[in-house]
N, C-alpha and C positions, 0 to 999 in steps of 0.2 A: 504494500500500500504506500508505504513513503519513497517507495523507487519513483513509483507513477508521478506523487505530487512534485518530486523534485526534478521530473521529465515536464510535464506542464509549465512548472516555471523558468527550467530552461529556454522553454521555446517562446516565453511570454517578456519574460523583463528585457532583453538585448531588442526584440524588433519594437516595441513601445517606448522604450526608457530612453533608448539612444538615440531619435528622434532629433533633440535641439541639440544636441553635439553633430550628427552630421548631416544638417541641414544647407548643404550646398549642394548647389551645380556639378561645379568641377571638384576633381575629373572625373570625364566622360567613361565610363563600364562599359564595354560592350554595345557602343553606341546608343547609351542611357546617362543622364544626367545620374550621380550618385545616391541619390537619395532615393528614385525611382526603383535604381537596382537593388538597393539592400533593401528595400522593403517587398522587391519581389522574391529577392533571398530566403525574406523571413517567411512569408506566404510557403515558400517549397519547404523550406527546412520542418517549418510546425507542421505540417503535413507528414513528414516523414517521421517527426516525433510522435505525432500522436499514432498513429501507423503502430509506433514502435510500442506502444503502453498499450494499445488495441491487444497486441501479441502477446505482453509480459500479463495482462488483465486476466485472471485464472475464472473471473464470473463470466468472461466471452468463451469460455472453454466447456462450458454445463450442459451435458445433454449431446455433447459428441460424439457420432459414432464414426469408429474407421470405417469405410466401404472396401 
């Protein structure tokens, strides 16, 4: 249970918190103003965290049968 929460706030505090720290243009990522890119970063990474607690979560697991 506190892997999970400290998986959710991994993927929570870096794309919201850090917001007024890199709130610039330059430089351009991937032909993306910066601030554009890290926050499509964060969109993929939380995705992929929560992904990961989906898998580690044992109440997603109830009621599985092998076929």
């Amino acid at each position: 249970m506190k892997r999970r929460i400290w998986l959710y706030f991994f993927s929570l505090i870096p794309a919201i918190g850090s917001l007024t720290v890199i709130n610039k243009i330059e430089p351009y990522v991937l032909g993306l103003p910066f601030v554009l890119f890290w926050l499509l970063l964060w969109v993929i990474l939380t995705s992929f965290f929560l992904y990961i607690v989906n898998i580690l979560d044992p109440a997603n697991h109830e009621g599985e049968e092998d076929i």
